[in-house]
N, CA, C and O atoms as a printed pandas DataFrame, in Angstrom:
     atom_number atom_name residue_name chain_id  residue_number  x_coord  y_coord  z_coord
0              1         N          UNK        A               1   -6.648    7.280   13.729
1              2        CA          UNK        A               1   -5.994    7.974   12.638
2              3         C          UNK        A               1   -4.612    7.374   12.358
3              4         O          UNK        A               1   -4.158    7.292   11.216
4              5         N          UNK        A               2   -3.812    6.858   13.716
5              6        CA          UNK        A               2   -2.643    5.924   13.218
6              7         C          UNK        A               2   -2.708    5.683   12.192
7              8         O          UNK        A               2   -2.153    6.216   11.231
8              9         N          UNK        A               3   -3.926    4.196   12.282
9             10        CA          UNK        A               3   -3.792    3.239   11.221
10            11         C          UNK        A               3   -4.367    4.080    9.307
11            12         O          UNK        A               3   -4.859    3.621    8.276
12            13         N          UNK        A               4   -4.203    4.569    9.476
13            14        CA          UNK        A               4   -4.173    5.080    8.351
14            15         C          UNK        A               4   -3.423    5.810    7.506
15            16         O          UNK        A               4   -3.581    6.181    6.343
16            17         N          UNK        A               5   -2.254    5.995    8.616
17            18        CA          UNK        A               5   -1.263    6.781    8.425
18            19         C          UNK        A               5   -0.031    5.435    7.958
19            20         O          UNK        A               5    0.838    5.371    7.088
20            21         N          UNK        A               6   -0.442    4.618    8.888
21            22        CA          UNK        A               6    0.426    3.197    8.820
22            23         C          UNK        A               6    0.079    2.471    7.554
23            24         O          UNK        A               6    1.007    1.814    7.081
24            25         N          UNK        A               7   -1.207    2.446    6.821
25            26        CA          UNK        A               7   -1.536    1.949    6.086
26            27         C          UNK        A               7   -1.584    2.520    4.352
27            28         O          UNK        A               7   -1.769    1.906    3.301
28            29         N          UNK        A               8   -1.354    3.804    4.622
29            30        CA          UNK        A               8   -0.364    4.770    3.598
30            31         C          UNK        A               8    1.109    4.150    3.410
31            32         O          UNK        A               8    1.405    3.696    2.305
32            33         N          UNK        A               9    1.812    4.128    4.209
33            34        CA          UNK        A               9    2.637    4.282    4.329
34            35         C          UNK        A               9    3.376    2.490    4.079
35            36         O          UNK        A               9    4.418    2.324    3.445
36            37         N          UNK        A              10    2.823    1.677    4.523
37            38        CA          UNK        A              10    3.054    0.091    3.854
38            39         C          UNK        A              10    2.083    0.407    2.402
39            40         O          UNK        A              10    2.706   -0.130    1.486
40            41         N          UNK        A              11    1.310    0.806    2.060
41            42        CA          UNK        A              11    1.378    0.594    0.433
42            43         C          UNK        A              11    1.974    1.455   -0.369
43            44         O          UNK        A              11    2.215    1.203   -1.550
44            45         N          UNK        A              12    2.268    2.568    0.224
45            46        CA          UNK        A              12    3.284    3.055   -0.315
46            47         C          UNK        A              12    4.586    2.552   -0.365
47            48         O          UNK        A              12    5.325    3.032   -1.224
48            49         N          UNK        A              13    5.177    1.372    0.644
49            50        CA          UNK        A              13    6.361    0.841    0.139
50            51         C          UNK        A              13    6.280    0.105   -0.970
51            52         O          UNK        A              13    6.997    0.153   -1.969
52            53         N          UNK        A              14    4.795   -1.006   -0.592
53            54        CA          UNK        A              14    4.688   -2.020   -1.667
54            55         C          UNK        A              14    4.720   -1.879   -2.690
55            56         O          UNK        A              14    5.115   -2.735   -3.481
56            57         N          UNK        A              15    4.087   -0.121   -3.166
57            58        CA          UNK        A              15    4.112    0.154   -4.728
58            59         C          UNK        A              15    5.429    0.693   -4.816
59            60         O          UNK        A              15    6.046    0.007   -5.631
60            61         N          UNK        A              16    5.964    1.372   -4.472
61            62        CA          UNK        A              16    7.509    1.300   -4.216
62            63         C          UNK        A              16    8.178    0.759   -5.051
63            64         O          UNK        A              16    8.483    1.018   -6.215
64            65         N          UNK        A              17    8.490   -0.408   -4.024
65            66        CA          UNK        A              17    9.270   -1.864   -4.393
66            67         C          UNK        A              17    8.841   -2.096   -5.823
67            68         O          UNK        A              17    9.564   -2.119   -6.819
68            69         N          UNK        A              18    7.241   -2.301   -5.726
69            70        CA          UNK        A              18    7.302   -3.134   -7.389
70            71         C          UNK        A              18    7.312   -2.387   -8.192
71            72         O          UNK        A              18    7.823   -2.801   -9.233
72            73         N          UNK        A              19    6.939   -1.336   -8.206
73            74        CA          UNK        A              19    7.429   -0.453   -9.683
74            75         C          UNK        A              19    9.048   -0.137   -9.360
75            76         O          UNK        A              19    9.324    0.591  -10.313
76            77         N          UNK        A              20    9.980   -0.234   -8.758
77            78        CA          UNK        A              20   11.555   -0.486   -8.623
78            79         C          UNK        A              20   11.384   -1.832   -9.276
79            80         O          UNK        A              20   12.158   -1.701  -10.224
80            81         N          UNK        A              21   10.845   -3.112   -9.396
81            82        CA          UNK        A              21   11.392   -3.880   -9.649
82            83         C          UNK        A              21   10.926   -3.903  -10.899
83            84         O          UNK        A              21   11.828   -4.336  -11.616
84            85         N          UNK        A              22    9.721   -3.588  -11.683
85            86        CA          UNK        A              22    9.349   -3.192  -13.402
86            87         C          UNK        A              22   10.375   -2.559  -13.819
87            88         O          UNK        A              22   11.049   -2.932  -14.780
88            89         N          UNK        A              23   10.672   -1.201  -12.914
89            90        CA          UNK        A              23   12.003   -0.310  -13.380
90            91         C          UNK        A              23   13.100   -0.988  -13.814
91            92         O          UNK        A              23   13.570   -1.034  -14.951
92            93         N          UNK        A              24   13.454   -1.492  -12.848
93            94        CA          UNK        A              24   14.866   -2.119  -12.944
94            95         C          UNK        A              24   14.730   -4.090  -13.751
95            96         O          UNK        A              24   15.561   -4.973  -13.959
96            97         N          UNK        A              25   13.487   -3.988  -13.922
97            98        CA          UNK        A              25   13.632   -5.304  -14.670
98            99         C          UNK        A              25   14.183   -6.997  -14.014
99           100         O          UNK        A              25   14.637   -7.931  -14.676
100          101         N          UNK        A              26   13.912   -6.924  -12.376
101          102        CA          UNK        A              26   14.232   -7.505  -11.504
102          103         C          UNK        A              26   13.196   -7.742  -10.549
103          104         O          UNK        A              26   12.456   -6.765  -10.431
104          105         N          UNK        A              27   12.903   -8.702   -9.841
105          106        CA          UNK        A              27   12.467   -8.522   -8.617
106          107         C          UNK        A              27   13.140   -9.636   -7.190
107          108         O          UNK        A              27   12.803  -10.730   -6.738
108          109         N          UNK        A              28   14.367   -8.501   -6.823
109          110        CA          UNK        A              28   15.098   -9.564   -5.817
110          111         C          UNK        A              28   14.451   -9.405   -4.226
111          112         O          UNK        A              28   14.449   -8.372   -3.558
112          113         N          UNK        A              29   13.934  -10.673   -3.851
113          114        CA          UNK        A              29   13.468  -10.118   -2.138
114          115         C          UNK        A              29   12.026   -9.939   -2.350
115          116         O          UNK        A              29   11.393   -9.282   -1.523
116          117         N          UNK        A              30   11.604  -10.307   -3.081
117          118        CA          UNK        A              30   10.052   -9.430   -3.347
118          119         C          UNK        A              30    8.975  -10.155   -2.433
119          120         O          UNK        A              30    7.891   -9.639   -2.164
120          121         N          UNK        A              31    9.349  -11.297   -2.022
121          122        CA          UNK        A              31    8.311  -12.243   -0.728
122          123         C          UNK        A              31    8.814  -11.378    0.341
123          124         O          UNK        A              31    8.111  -10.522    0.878
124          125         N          UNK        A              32    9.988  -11.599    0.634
125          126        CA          UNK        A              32   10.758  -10.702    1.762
126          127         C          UNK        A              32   10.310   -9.565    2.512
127          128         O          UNK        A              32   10.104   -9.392    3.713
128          129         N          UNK        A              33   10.178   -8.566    1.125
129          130        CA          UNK        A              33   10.225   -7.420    1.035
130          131         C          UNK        A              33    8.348   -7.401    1.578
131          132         O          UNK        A              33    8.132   -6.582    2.472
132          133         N          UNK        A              34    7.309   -8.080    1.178
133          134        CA          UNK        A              34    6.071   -8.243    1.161
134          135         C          UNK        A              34    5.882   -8.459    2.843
135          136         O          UNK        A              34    5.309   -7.795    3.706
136          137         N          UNK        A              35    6.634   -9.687    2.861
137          138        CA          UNK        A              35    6.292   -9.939    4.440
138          139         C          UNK        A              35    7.180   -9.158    5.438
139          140         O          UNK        A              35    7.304   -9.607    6.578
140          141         N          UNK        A              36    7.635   -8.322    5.173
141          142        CA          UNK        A              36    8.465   -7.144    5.816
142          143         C          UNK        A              36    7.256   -6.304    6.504
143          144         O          UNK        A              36    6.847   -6.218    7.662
144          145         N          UNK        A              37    6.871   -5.728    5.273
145          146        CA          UNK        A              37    5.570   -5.049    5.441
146          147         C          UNK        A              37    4.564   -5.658    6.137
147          148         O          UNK        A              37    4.009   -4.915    6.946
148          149         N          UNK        A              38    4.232   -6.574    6.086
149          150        CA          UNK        A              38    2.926   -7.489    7.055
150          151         C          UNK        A              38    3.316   -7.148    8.253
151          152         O          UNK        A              38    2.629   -6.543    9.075
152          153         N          UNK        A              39    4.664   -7.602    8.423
153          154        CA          UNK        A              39    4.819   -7.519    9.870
154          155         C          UNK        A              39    5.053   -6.549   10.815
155          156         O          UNK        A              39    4.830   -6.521   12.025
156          157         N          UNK        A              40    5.791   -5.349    9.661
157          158        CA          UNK        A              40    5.966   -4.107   10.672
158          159         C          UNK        A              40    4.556   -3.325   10.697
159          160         O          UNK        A              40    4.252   -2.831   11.783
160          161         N          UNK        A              41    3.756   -3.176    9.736
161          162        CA          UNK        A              41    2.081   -2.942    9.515
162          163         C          UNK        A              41    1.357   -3.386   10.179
163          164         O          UNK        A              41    0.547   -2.708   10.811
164          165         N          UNK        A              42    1.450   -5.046   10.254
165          166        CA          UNK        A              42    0.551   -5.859   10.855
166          167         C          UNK        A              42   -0.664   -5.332   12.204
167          168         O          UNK        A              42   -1.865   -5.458   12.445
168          169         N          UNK        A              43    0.455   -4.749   12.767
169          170        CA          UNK        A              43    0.203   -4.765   14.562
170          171         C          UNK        A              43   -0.709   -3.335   14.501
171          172         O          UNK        A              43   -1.678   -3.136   15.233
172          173         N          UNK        A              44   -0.335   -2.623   13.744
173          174        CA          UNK        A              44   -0.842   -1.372   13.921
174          175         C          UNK        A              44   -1.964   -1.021   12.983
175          176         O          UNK        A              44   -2.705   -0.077   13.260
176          177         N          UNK        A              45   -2.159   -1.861   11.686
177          178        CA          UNK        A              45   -3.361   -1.319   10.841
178          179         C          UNK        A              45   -4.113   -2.583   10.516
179          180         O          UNK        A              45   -5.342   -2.540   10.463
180          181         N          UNK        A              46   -3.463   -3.701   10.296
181          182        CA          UNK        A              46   -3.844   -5.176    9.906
182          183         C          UNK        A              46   -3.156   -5.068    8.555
183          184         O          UNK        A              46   -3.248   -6.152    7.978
184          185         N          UNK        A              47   -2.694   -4.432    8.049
185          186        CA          UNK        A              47   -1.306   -4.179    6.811
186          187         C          UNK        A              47   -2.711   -4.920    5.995
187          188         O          UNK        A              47   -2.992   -6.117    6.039
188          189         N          UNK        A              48   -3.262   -4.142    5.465
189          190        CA          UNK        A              48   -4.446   -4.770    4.202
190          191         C          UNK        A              48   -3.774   -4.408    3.082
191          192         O          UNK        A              48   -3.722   -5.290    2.224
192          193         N          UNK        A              49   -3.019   -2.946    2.720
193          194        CA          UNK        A              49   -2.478   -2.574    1.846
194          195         C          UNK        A              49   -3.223   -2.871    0.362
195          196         O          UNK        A              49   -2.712   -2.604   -0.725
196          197         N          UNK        A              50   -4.352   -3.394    0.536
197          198        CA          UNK        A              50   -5.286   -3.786   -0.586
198          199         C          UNK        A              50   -6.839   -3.420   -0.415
199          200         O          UNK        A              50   -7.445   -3.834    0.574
200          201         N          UNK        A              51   -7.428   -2.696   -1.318
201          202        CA          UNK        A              51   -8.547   -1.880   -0.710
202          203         C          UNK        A              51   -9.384   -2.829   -0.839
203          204         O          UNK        A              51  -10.162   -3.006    0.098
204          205         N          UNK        A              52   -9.451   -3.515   -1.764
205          206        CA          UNK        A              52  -10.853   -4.824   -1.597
206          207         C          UNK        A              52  -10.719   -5.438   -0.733
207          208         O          UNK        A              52  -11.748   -5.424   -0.058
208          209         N          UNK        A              53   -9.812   -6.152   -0.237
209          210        CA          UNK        A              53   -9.138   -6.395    0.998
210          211         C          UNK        A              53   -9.988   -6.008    2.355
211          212         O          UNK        A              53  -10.604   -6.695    3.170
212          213         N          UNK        A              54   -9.745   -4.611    2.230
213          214        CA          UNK        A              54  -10.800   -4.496    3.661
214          215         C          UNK        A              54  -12.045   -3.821    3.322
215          216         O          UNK        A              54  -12.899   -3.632    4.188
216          217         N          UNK        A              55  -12.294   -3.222    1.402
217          218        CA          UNK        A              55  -13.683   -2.940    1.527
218          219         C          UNK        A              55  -14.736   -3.536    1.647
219          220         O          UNK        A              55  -15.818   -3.181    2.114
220          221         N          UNK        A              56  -14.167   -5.089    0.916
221          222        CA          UNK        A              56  -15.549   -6.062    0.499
222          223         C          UNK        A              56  -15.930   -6.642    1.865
223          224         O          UNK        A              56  -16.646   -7.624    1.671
224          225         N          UNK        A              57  -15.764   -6.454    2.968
225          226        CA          UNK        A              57  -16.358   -6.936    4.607
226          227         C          UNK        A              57  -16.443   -5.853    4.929
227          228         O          UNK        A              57  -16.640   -5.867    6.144
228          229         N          UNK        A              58  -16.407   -4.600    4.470
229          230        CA          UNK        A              58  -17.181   -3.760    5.301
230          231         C          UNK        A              58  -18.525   -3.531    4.263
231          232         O          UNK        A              58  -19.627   -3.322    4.769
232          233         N          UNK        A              59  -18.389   -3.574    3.052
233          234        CA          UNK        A              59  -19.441   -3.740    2.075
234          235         C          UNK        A              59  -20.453   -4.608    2.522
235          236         O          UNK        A              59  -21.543   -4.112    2.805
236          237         N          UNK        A              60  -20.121   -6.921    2.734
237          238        CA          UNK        A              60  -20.932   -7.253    3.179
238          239         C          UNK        A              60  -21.447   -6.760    4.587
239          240         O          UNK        A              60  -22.613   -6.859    4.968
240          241         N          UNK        A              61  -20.560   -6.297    5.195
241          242        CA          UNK        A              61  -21.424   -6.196    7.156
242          243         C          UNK        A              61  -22.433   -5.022    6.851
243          244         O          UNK        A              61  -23.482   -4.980    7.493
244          245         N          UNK        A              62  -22.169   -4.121    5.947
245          246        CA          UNK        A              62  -23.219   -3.245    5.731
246          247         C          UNK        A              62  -22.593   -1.521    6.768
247          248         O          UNK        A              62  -23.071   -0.553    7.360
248          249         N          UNK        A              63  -21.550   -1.991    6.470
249          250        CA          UNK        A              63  -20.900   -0.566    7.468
250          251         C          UNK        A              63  -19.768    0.062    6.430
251          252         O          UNK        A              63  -18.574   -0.233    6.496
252          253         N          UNK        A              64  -20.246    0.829    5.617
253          254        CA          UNK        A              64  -19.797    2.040    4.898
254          255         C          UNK        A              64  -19.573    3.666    5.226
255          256         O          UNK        A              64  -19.378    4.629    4.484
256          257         N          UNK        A              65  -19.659    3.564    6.298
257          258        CA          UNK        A              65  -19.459    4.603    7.096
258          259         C          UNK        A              65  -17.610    5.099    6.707
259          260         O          UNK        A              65  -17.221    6.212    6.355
260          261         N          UNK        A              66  -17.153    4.413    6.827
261          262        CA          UNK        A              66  -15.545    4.886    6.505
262          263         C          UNK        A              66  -15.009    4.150    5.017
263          264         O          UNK        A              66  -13.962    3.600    4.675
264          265         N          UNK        A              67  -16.259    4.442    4.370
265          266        CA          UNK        A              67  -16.009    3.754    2.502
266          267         C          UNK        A              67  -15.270    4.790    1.351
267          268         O          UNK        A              67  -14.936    4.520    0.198
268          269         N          UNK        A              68  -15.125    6.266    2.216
269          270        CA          UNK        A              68  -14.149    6.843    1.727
270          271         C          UNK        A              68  -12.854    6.534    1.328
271          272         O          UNK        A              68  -12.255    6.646    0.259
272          273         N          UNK        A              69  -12.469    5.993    2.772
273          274        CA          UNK        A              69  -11.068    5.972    3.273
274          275         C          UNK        A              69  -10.727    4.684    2.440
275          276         O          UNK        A              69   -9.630    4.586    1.888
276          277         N          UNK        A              70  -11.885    3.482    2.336
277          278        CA          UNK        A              70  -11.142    2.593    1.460
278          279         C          UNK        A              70  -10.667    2.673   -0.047
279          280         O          UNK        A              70   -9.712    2.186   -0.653
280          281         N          UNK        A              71  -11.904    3.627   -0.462
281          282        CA          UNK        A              71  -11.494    3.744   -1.785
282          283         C          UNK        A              71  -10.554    5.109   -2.201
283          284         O          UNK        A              71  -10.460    5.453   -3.379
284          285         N          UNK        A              72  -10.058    5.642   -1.401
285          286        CA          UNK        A              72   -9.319    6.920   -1.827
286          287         C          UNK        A              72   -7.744    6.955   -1.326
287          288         O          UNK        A              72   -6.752    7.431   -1.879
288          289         N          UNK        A              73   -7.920    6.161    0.126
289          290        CA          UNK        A              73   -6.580    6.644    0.721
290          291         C          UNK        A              73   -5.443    5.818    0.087
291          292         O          UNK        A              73   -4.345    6.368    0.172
292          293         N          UNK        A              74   -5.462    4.561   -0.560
293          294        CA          UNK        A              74   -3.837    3.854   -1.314
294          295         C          UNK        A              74   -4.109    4.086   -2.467
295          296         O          UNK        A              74   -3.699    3.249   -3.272
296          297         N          UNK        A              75   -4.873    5.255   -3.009
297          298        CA          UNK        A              75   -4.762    5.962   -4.287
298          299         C          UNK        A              75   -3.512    7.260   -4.248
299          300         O          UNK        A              75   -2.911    7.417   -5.311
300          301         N          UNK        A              76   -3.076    8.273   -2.944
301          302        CA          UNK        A              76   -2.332    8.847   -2.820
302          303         C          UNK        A              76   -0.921    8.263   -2.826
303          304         O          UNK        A              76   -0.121    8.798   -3.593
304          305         N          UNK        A              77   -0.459    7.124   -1.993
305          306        CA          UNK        A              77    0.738    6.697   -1.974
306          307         C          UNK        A              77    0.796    6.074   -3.116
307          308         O          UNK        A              77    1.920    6.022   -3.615
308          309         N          UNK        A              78   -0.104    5.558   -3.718
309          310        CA          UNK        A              78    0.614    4.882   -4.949
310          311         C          UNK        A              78    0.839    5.677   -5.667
311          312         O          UNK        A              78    2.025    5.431   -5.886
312          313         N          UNK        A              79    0.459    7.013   -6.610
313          314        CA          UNK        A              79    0.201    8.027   -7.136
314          315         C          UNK        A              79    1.912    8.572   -6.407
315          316         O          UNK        A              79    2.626    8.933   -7.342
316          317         N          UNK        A              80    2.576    8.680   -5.159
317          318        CA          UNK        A              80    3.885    9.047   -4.690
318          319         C          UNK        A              80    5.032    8.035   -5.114
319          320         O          UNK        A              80    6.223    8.251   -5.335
320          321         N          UNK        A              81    4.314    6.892   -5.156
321          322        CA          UNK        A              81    5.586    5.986   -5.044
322          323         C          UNK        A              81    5.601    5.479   -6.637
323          324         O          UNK        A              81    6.291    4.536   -7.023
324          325         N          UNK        A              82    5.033    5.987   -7.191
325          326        CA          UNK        A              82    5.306    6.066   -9.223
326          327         C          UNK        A              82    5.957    7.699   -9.031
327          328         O          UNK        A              82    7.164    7.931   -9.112
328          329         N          UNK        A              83    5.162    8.500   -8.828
329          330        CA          UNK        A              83    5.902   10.051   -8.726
330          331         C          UNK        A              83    7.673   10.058   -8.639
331          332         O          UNK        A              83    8.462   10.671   -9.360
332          333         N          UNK        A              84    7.947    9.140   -7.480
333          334        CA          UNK        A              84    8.958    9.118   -7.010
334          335         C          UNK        A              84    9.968    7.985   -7.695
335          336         O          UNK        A              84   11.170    8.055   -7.439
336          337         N          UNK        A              85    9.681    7.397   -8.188
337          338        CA          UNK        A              85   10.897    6.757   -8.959
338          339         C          UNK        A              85   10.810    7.449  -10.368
339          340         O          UNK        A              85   11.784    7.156  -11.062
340          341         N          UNK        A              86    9.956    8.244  -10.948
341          342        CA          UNK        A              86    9.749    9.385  -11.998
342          343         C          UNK        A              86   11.037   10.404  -11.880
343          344         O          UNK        A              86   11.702   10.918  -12.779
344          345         N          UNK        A              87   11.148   10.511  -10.476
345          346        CA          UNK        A              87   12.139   11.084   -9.897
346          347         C          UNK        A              87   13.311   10.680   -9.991
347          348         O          UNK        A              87   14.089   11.061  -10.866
348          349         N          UNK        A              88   13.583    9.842   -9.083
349          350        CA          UNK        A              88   14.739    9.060   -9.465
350          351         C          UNK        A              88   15.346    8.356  -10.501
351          352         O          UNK        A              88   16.474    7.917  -10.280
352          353         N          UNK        A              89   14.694    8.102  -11.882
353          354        CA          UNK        A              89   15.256    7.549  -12.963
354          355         C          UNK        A              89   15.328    8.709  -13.559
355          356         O          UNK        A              89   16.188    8.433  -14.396
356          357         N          UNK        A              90   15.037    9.903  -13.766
357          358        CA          UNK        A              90   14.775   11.094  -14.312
358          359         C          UNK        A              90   16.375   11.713  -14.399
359          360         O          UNK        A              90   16.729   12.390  -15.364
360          361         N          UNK        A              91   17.111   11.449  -13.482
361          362        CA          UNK        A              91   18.300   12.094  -12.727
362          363         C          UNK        A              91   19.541   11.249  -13.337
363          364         O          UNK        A              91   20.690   11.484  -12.964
């Protein structure tokens, strides 16, 4: 369950960051900022932060057993991390 919590939580920065940087019409650090995330993610989820990413090999191996989780769970953080600069430019 970690890694899923970990893996919320790096695409929720990533969408973050880049809708801050559409916002603001910039994108400073944005490799940086990317491989930030790999690495503090890395260890604990494999930082896929991209659902095709890890659906399409569980698609070919034929193990859909947790095909929920790919297609639903970086639908919430991204859905927060637009919410949230909604927020913050709002102000």
């Amino acid at each position: 369950m970690k890694k899923y919590y970990a893996e919320a939580l790096g695409t929720f920065a990533l969408v973050f960051y880049g809708t801050g940087a559409i916002i603001i019409n910039q994108a400073p650090g944005g490799a940086i900022t990317h491989m930030g995330i790999a690495f503090t993610f890395g260890p604990v989820c494999g930082a896929s932060m991209n659902p095709i990413r890890s659906l399409s090999p569980a698609v070919v191996s034929g193990h859909l057993e947790h095909l929920w989780i790919y297609l639903s769970a970086p639908m919430l953080p991204a859905v927060l991390a637009i919410g949230s600069w909604k927020i913050i430019k709002s102000e």
